[in-house]
N, C-alpha and C positions, 0 to 999 in steps of 0.2 A: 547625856550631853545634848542628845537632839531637841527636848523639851525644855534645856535650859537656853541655846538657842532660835526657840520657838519664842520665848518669854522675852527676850530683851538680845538686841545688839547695839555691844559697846564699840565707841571707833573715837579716834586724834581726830581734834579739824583744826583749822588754824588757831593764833593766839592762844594756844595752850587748852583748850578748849576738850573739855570730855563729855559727849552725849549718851544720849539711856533713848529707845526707841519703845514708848510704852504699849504694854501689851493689853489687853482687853480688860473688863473691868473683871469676869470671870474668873479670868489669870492669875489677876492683879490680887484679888481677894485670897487665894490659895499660898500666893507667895508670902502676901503680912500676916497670914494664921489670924486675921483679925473680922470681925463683922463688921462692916461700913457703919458708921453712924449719918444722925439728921441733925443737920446744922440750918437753924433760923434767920434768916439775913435781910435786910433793907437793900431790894433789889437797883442797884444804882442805873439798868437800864430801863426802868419804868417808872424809879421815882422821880416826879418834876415839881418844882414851885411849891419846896417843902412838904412834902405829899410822900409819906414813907411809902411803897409798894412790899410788902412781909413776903418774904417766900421762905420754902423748905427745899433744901437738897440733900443727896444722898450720898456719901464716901466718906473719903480720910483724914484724917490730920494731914497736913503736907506733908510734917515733919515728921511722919513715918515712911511716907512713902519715899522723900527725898534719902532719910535715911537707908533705907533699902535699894534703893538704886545710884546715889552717889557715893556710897559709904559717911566716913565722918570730915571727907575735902569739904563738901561745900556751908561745911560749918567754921572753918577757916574764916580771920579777918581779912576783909577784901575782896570772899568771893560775891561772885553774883551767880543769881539761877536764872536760866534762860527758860521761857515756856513758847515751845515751838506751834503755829496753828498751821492748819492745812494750806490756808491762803495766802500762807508766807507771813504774817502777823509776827512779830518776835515781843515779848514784853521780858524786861532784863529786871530783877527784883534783887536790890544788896540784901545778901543770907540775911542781916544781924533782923531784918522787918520778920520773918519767920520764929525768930527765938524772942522775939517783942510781943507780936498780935499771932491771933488764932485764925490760920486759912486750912480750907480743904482743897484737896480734887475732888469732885464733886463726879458722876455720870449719871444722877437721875434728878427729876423735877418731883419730888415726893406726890402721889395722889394723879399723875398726869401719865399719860401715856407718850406724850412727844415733850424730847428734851426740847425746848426754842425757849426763846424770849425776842420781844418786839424793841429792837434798839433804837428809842423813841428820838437820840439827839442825832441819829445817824440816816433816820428816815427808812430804816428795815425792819420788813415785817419777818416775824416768823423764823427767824434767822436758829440754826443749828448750832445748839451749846457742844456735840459730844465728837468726838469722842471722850474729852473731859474738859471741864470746866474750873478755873479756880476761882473761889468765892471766899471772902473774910466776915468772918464775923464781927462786923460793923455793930450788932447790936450790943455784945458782948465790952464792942471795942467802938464806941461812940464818935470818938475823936477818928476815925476814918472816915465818915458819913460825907464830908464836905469833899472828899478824892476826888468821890465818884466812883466813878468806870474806871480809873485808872489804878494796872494793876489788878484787873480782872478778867484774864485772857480767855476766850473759849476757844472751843474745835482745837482742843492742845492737843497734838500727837507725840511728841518728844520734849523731854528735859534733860537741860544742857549745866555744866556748871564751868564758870570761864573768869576768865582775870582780864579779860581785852580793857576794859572802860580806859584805864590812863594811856594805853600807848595808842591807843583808836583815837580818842576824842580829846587829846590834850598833847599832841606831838613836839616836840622839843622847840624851844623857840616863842612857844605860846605863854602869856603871861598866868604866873599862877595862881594869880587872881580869878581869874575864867574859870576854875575846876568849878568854881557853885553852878555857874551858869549850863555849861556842858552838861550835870547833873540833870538840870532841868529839863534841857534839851533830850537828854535820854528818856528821863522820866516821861515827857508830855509826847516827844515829836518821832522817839526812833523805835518805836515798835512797828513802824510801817513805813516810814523816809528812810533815808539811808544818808550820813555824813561821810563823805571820802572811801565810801565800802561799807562801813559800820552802821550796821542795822536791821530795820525788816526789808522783808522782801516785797510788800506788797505795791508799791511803787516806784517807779524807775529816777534816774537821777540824782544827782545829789546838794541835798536837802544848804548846804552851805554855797553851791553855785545857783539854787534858786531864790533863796535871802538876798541876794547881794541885788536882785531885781527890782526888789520893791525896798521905796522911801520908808522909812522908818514908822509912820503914822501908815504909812498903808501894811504894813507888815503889822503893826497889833492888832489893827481892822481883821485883818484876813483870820488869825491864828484867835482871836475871839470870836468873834462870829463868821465863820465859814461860807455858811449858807447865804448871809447877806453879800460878798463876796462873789463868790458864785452860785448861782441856784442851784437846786438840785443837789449839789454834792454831798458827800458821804460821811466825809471829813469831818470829826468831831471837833468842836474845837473845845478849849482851856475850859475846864468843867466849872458848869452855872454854877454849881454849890459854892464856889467860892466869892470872896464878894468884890466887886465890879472892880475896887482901886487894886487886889490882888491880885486880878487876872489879866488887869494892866502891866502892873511890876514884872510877874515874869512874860509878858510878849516883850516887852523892852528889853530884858536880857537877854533871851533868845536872840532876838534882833543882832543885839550888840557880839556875843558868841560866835552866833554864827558869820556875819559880816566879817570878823577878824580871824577865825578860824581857815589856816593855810588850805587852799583845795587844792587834792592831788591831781599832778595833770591828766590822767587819765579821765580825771573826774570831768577839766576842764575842756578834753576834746572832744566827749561826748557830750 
């Protein structure tokens, strides 16, 4: 009992939500009875201006590991997998992308002694991929290359599996038309913003009372090029790989999402 609670603790959080607190990679390998494999990937935080970056990592199929620590729920229609980072980063991925393309947890940089990678659009160096990392096989799976980054979480300490996305981001009253838009909004914006509570942790506020600030032309400014915007910042914005009139389309929907999406007052007294 005690080494089973050494390995993982499970707990409720809200919106019906059931977490896994991942244990070490050493652990981790003992529980799947399996040897880690090397998965080949076009490193989307080094590739720029069409310029593949090849890297090797070292670990699992997800869908072992997921299957071992959620059971067969988060293979459920509907659900989503939460991939928790140390920094409060959350990135929400719907199951059905795991039983489509091939990703790992990954915890080593094959050949290297330090897990990092240089997250070239965010302007960090040397940044820490472990305690794990998940990575797709982009090469394998071409038609992902243009993401990006997105969808590729590191420093994940916990995996969550949760059903929140429609009563979070789509509350009664909103038209149903918005569900693509919200979508997107999750996809690009809430692994680190927060809509009405719903989302990362890594910055404060909420992300539907900051939209309603900025003119619509200043809002796809912003969420395309960041850095232009404000120097310095960290803030990646809607991934280069896609091409210019795309990453136009979705800053206008977010815009449009967000601007109508009700904020809850609590959201709006702070």
């Amino acid at each position: 009992m005690v080494n089973i609670l050494l390995f993982i603790f499970a707990f409720l959080t809200p919106w019906g939500v059931m977490a896994e607190v991942l244990p070490d990679a050493a652990t981790l390998e003992i529980k799947l009875n399996t040897k880690p494999q090397t998965v080949r990937v076009s490193e989307p935080h080094l590739s720029q201006n069409g310029k593949q970056v090849i890297r090797s990592y070292r670990g699992w199929p997800a869908v072992q590991v997921l299957d071992l620590l959620l059971g067969a729920h988060w293979r459920a229609p509907g659900v989503e997998v939460e991939f928790r980072a140390l920094d409060g980063y959350v990135s929400r991925i719907p199951s059905e992308r795991f039983l489509k393309f091939e990703a790992f947890l990954t915890y080593e940089h094959v050949g290297h002694r330090r897990f990092v990678v240089d997250n070239l659009e965010q302007n960090e160096r040397d940044v820490a991929l472990g305690p794990y990392y998940l990575v797709w096989n982009n090469i394998r799976h071409p038609e992902l290359l243009p993401e990006g980054g997105t969808y590729w979480p590191y420093q994940v300490k916990q995996i969550l599996s949760s059903t929140a996305f429609k009563t979070a981001l789509l509350p009664p009253g909103l038209p149903a038309s918005l569900s693509g838009s919200a979508a997107i909004a999750q996809k690009y914006c809430l692994s680190c913003h927060k809509v009405n509570g719903f989302g990362g942790d890594k910055w404060p506020g909420n992300l539907a009372l900051q939209a309603r600030q900025f003119q619509a032309d200043d809002f796809v400014r912003w969420v395309i090029s960041p850095g232009a915007v404000k120097p310095g910042t960290t803030m990646p914005g809607l991934p280069i790989s896609l091409p210019q009139v795309e990453r136009e389309r979705l800053a206008q929907l977010l815009h449009g999402y967000l601007t109508q999406v009700p904020v809850s007052p609590e959201s709006a007294v702070k």
